[in-house]
VOPAGU-2260 file (C-alpha; in pm, 1 decimal, decimal comma):
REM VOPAGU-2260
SITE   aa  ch    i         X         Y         Z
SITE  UNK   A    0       0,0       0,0       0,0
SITE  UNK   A    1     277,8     270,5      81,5
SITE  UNK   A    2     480,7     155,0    -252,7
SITE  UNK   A    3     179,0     211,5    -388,7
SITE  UNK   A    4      99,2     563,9    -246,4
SITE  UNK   A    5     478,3     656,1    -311,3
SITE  UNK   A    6     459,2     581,1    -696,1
SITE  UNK   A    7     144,0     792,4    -717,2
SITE  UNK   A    8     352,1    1116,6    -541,1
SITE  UNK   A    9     602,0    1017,2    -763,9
SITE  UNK   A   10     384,2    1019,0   -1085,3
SITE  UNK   A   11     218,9    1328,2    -987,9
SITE  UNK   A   12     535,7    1483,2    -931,8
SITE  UNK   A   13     673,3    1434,4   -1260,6
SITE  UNK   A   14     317,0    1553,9   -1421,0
SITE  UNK   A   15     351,2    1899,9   -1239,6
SITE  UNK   A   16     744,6    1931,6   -1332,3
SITE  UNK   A   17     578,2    1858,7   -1664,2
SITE  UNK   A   18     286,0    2112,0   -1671,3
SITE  UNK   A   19     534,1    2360,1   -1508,6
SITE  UNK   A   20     804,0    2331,7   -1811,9
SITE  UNK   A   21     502,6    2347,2   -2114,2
SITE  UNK   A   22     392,6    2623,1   -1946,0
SITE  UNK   A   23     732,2    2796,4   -1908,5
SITE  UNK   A   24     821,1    2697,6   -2283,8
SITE  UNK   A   25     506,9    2809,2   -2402,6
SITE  UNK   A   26     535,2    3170,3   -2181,8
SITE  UNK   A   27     920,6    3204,8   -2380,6
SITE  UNK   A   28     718,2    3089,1   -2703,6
SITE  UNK   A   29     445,5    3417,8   -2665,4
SITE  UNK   A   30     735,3    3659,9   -2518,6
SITE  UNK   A   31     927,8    3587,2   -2835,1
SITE  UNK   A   32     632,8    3594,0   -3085,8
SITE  UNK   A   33     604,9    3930,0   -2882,6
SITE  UNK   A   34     924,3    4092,0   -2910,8
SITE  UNK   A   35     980,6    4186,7   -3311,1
SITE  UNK   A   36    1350,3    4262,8   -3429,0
SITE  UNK   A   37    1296,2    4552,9   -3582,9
SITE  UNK   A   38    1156,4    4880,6   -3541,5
SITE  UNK   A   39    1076,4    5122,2   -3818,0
SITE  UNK   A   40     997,2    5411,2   -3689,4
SITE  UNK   A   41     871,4    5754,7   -3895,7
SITE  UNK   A   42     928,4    6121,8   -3843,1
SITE  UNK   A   43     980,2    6481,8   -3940,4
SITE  UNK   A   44    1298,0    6643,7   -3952,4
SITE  UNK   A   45    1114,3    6933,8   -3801,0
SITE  UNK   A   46    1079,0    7145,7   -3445,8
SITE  UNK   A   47     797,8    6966,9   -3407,0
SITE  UNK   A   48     912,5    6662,0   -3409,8
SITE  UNK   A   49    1148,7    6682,8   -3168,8
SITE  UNK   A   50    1077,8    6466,0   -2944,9
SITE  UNK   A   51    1165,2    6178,4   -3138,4
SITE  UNK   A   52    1495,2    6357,8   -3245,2
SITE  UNK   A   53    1599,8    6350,6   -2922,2
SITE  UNK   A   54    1497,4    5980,7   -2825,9
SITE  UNK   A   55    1698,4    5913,9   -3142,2
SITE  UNK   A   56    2002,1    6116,2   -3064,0
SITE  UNK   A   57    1994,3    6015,6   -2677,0
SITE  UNK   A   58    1980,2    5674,4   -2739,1
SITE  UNK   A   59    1642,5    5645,8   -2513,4
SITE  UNK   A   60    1497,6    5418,0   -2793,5
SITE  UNK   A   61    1809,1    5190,9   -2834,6
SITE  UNK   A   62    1832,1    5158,7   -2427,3
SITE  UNK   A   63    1433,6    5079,8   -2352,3
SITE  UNK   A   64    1413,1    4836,1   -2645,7
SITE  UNK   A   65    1776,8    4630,3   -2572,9
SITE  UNK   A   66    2053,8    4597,0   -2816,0
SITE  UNK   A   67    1861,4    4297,1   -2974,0
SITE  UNK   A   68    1602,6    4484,1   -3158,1
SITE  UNK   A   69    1708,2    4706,2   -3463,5
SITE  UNK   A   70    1603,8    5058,1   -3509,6
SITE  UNK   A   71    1558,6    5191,9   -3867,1
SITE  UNK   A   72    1461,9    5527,6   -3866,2
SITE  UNK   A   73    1266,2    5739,9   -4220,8
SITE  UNK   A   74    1225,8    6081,4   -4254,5
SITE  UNK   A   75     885,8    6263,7   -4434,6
SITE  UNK   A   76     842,0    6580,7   -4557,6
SITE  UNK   A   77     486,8    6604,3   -4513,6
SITE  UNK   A   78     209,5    6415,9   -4311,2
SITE  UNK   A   79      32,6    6233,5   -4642,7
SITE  UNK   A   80     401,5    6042,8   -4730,2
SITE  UNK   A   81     424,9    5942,4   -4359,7
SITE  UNK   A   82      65,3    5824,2   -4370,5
SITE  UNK   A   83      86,2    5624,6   -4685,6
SITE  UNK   A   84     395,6    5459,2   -4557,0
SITE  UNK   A   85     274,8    5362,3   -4238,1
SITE  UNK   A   86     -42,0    5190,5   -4450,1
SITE  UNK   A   87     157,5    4967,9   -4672,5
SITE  UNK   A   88     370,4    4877,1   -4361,1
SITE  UNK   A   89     652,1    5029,3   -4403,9
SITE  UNK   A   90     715,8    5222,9   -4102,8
SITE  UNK   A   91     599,8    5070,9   -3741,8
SITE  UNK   A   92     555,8    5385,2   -3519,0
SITE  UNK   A   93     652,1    5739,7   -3502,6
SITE  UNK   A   94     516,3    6102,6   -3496,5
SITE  UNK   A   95     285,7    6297,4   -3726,2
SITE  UNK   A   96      59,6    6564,7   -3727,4
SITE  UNK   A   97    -298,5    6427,8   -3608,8
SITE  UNK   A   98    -488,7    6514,9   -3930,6
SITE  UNK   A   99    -307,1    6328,8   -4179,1
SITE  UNK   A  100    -325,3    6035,9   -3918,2
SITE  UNK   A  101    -740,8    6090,0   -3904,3
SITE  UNK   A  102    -784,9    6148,4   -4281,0
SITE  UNK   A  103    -597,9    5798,1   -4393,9
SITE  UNK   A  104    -793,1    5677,8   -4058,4
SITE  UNK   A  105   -1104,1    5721,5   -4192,0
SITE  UNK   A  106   -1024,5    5513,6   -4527,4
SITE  UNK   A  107    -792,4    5275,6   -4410,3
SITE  UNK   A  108    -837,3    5230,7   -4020,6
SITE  UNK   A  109    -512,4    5020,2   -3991,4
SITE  UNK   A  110    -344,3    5241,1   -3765,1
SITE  UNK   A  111    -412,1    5440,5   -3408,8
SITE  UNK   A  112    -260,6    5764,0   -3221,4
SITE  UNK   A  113    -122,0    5651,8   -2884,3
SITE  UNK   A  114      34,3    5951,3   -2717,7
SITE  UNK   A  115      95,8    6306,1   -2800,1
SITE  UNK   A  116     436,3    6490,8   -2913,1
SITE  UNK   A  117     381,4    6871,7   -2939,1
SITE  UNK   A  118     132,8    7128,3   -2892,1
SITE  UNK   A  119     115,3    7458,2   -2998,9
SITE  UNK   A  120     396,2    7520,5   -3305,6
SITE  UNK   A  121     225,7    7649,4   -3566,8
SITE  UNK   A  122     166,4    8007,0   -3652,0
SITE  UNK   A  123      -0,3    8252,2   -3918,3
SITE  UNK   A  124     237,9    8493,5   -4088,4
SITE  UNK   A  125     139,5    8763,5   -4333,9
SITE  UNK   A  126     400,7    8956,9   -4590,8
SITE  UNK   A  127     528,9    9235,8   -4387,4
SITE  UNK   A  128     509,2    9513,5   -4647,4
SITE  UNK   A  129     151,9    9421,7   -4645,1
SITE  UNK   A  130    -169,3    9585,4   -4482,1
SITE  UNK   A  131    -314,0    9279,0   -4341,4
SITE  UNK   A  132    -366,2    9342,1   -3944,4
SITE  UNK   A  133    -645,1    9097,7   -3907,5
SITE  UNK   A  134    -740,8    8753,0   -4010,5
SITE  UNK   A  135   -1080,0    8953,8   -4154,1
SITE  UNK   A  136    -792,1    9078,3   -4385,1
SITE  UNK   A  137    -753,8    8761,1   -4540,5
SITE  UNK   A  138   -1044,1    8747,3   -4776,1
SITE  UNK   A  139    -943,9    8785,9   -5128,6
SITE  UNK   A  140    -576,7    8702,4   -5017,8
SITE  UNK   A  141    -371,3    8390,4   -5092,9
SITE  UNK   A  142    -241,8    8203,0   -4827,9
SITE  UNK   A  143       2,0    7908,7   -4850,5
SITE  UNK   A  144      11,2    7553,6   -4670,3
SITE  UNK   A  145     235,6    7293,6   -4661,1
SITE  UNK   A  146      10,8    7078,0   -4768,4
SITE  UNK   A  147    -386,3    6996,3   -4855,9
SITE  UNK   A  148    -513,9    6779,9   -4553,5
SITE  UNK   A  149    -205,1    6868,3   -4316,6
SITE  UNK   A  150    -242,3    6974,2   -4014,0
SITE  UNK   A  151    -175,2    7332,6   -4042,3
SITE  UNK   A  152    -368,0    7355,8   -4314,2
SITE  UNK   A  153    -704,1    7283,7   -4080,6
SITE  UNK   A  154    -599,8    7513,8   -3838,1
SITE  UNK   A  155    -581,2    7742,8   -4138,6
SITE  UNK   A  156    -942,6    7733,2   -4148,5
SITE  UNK   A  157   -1013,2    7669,9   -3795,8
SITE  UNK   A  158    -868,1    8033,7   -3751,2
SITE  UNK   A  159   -1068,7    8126,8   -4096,2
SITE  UNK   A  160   -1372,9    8000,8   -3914,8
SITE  UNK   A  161   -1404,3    8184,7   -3591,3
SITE  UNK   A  162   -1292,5    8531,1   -3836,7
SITE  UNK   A  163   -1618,8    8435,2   -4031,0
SITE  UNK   A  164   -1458,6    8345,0   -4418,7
SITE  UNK   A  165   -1350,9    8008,3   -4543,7
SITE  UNK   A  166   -1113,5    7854,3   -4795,6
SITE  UNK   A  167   -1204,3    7873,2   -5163,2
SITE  UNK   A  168   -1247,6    7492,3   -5164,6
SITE  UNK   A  169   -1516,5    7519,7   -4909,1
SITE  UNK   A  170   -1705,5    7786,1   -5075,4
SITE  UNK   A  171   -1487,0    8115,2   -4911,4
SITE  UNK   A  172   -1278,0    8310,3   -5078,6
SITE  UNK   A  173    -962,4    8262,1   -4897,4
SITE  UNK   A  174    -730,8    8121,1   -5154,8
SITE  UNK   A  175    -475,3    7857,0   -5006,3
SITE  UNK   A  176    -205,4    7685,2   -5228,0
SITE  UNK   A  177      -9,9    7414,9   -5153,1
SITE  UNK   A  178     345,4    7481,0   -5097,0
SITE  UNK   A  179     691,4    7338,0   -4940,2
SITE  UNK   A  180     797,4    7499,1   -4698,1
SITE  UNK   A  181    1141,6    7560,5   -4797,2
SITE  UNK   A  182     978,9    7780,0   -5071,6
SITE  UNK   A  183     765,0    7952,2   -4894,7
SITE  UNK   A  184    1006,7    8261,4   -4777,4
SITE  UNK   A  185    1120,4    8339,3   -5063,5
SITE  UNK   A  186     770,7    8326,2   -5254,3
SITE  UNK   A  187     663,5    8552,0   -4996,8
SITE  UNK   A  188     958,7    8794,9   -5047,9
SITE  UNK   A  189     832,4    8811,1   -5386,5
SITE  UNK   A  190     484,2    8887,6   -5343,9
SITE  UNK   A  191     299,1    8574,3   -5477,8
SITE  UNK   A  192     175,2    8472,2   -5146,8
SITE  UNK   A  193       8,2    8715,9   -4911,2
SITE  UNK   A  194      22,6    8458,6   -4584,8
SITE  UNK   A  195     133,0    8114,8   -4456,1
SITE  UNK   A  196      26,0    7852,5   -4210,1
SITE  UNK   A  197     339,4    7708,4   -4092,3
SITE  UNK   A  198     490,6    7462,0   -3811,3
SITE  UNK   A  199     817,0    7555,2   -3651,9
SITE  UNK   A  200    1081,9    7609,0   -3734,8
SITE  UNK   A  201     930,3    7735,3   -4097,1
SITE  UNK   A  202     750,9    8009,8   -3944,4
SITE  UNK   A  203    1035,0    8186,6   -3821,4
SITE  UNK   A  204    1230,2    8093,6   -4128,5
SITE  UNK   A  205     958,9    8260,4   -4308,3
SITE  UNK   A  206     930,5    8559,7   -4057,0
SITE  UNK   A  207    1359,9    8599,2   -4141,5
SITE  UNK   A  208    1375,5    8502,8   -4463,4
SITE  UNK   A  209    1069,2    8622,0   -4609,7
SITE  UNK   A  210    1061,0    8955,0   -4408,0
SITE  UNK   A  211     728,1    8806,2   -4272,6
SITE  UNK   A  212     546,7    8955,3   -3980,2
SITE  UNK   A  213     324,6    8748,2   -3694,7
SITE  UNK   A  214     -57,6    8760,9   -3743,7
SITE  UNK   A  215    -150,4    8471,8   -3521,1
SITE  UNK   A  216     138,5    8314,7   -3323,6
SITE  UNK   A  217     115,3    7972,4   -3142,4
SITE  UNK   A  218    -113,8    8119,6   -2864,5
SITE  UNK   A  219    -349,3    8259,9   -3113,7
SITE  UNK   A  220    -328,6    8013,1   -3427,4
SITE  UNK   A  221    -621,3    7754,6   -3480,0
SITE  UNK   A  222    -653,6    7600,9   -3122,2
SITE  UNK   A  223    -400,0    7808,0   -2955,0
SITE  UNK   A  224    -140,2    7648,3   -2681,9
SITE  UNK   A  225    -412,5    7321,5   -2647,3
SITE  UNK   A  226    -345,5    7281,1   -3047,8
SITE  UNK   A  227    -254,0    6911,2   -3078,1
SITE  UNK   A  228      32,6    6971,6   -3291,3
SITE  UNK   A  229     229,4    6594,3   -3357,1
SITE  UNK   A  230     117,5    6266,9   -3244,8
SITE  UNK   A  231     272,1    5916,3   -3186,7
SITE  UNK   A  232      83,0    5692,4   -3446,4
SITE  UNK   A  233     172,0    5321,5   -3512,8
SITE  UNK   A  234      42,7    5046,2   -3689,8
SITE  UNK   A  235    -229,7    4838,2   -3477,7
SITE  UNK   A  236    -100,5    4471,0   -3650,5
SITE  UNK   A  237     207,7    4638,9   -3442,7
SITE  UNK   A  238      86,3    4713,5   -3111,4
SITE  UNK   A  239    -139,9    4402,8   -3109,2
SITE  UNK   A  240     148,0    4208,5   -3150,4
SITE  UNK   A  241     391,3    4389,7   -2953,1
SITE  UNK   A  242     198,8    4525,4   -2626,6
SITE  UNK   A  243     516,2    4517,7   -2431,0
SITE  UNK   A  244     773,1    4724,6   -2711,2
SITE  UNK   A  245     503,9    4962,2   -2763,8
SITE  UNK   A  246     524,7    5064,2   -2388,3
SITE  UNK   A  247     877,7    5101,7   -2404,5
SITE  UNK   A  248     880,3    5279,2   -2705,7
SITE  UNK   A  249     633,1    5512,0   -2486,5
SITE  UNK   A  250     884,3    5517,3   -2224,9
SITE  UNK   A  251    1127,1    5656,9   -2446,7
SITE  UNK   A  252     872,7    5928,2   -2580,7
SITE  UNK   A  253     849,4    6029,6   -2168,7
SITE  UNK   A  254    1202,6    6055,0   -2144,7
SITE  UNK   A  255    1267,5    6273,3   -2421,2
SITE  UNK   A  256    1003,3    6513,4   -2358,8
SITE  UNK   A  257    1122,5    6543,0   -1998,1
SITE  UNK   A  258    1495,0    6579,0   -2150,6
SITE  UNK   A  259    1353,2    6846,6   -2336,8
SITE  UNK   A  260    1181,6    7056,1   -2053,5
SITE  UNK   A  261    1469,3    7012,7   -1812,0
SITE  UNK   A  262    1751,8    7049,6   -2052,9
SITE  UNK   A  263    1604,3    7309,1   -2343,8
SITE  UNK   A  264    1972,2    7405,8   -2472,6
SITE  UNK   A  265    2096,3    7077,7   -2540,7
SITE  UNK   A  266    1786,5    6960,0   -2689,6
SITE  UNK   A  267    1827,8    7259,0   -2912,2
SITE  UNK   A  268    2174,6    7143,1   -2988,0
SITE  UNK   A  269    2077,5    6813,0   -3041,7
SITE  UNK   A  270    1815,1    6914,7   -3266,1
SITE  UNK   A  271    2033,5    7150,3   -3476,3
SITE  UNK   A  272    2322,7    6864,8   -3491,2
SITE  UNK   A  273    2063,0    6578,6   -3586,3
SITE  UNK   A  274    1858,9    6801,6   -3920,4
SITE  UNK   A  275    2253,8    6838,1   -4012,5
SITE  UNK   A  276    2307,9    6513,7   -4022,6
SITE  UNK   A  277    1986,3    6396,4   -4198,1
SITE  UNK   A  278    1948,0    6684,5   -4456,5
SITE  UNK   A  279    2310,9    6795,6   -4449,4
SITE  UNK   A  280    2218,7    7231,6   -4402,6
SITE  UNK   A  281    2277,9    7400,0   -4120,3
SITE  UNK   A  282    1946,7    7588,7   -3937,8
SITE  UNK   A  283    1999,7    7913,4   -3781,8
SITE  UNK   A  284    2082,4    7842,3   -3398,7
SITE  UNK   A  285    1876,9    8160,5   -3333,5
SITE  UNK   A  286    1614,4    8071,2   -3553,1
SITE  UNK   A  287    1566,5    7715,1   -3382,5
SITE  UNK   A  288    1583,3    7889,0   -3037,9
SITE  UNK   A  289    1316,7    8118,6   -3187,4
SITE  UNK   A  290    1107,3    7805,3   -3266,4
SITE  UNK   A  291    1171,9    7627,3   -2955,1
SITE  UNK   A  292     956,5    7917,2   -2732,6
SITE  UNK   A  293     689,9    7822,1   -2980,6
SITE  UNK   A  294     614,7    7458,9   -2865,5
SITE  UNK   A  295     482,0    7271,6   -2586,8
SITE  UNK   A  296     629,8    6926,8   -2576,1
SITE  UNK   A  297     366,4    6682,1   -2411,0
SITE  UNK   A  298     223,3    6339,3   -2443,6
SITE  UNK   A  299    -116,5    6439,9   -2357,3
SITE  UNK   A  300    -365,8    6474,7   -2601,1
SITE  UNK   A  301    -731,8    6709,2   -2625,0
SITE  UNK   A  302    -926,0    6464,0   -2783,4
SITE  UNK   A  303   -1241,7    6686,1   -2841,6
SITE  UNK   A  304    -968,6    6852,5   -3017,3
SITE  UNK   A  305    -906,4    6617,0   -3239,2
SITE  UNK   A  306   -1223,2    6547,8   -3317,2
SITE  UNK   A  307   -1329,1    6943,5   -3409,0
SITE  UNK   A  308   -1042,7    6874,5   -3697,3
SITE  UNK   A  309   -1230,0    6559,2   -3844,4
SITE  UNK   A  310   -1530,8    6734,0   -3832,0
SITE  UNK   A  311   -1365,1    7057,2   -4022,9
SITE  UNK   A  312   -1188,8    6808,1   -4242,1
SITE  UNK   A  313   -1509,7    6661,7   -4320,2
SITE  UNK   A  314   -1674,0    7006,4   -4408,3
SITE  UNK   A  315   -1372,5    7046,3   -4645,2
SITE  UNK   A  316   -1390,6    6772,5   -4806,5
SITE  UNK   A  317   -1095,7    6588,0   -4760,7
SITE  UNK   A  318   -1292,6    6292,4   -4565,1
SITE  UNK   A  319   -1626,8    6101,1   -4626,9
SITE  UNK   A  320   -1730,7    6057,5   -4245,0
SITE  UNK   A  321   -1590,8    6244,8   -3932,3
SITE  UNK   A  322   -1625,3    5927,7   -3763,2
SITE  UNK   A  323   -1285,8    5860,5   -3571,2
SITE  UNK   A  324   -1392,8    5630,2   -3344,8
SITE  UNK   A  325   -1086,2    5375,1   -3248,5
SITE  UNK   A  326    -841,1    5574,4   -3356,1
SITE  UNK   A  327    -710,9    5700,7   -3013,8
SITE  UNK   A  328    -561,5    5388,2   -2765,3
SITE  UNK   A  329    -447,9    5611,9   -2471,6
SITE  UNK   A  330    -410,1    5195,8   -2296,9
SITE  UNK   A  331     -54,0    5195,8   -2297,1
SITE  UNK   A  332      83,3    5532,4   -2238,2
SITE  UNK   A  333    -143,4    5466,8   -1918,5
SITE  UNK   A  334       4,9    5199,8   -1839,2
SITE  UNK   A  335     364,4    5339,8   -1862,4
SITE  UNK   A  336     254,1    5653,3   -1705,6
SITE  UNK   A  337      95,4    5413,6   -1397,2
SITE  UNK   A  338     478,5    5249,2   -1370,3
């Protein structure tokens, strides 16, 4: 009878050592189907985007992820490449403005904001020989944006809107162009634009190059200091299948917005050193500083914000539906901000 009991401990035994190891194996099985190699991640090289310049250049990224996961990095020039790119998956993550990201949303809902980069960092500037001293002033004028859809290009006629006139394209007659930004100054010196909406640092490259004066600085422009100016958006085939590098992608977002507010002049520098290296020019350092004062680094996010764009979007045209439902997932920056 006790042989008997002891090979039944002994059998059970050797079931839960069992159990315990399929578990284990199949716990390393999910972490590793978890954890992709790589990590393509999108940006600006732009003020606004600093954020991510700074994770880059700091190494935050590199140190949150481990030295077993590759970082590829791709630069845009404007919010509808970044978009596009991130929809035929070939960028994972990184930081745009928010209505690009809700335009492709509402077509191709593949993708979600999960944190914000910058507020504020946009501003209205008028040719400075001119007589415009209000946005009323604007009707009948041409004013340029960096692009149709873009994110300064709403807050174009968010601005428009509470002055009472509208866009051409919505029935006003406002008329905005598309137009780079590097151009911009020196079409302005010239007298074929009468105004831009620009993000930083173009606006003060405008206001120094293009002998530009302020109309509506960052406080004023479209939704003011609250204006949801860049966003974290990744792919959600990547965040479903990578919970755990999302949040420490997040984590290096935190850091290098805190970098930024406790250590402004070498964010600057690292900022000027980084557009060098990726574009090969040299920004004014006075210009950049110039820009810096104009933005608000911060992972927070208005969403009624956000949604007053689709709906203004909508009314211009650009979208079908200013339904946006899904396309903020504030989970894990909550959960790294709980940590």
């Amino acid at each position: 009878m006790k042989k008997k009991h002891f090979l039944f401990l002994t059998m059970m035994t050797l079931m839960t050592i069992i159990l315990a190891a399929c578990s284990h194996s199949e716990a390393s099985s999910n972490e590793e189907k978890d954890q992709a190699s790589t990590v393509r991640i999108g940006y600006f090289p732009n003020m606004t985007h600093i954020a991510t310049i700074v994770a880059l250049e700091k190494g935050y990224f590199q140190q949150q992820l481990g030295e077993d996961v590759t970082i590829s990095t791709k630069t845009f020039n404007d919010g509808t490449a970044f978009m596009e790119a991130m929809s035929t998956n070939a960028i994972d993550i990184g930081t745009v403005g928010p209505t690009p990201a809700l335009n492709t949303y509402t077509r191709h809902p593949q993708h979600e904001i999960i944190a914000g980069a910058v507020n504020a960092g946009a501003v209205l500037v008028v040719r400075g020989d001119s007589n415009i001293t209000s946005v009323e002033d604007l009707a009948g004028k041409t004013v340029a944006v960096p692009a149709y859809g873009s994110t300064q290009d709403i807050g174009l006629m968010k601005s428009l809107k509470d002055a009472g006139l509208k866009v051409k394209l919505s029935g006003g007659n406002v008329n905005s162009i598309k137009l780079a930004s590097a151009d911009t100054a020196s079409l302005m010196l010239r007298g074929d634009i009468d105004a831009a909406a620009a993000q930083e640092p173009w606006g003060v490259n405008i206001e120094t190059n293009g002998k530009a004066k302020l109309l509506l600085d960052e406080k004023e422009f479209a939704w003011g200091s609250e204006s949801t100016n860049t966003v974290v958006a990744a792919r959600k085939e990547f965040t479903l299948n990578n919970p755990e590098m999302t949040k420490k992608i997040l984590k290096a977002h935190l850091q290098a917005i805190d970098f930024i507010k406790q250590n402004p002049e070498e964010a600057i520098q690292l900022f000027l050193d980084h557009v060098k290296k990726i574009t090969g020019k040299d920004l004014s350092k006075e210009e950049v500083t110039k820009s810096f004062d104009r933005i608000t680094p911060t992972s927070e996010i208005n969403e009624e914000i956000i949604k007053e764009m689709a709906t203004i979007s909508k009314e211009a045209g650009y979208i079908t539906t200013d339904n946006i439902d899904g396309l903020l997932n504030l989970s894990f920056l909550e959960a790294v901000s709980n940590e």
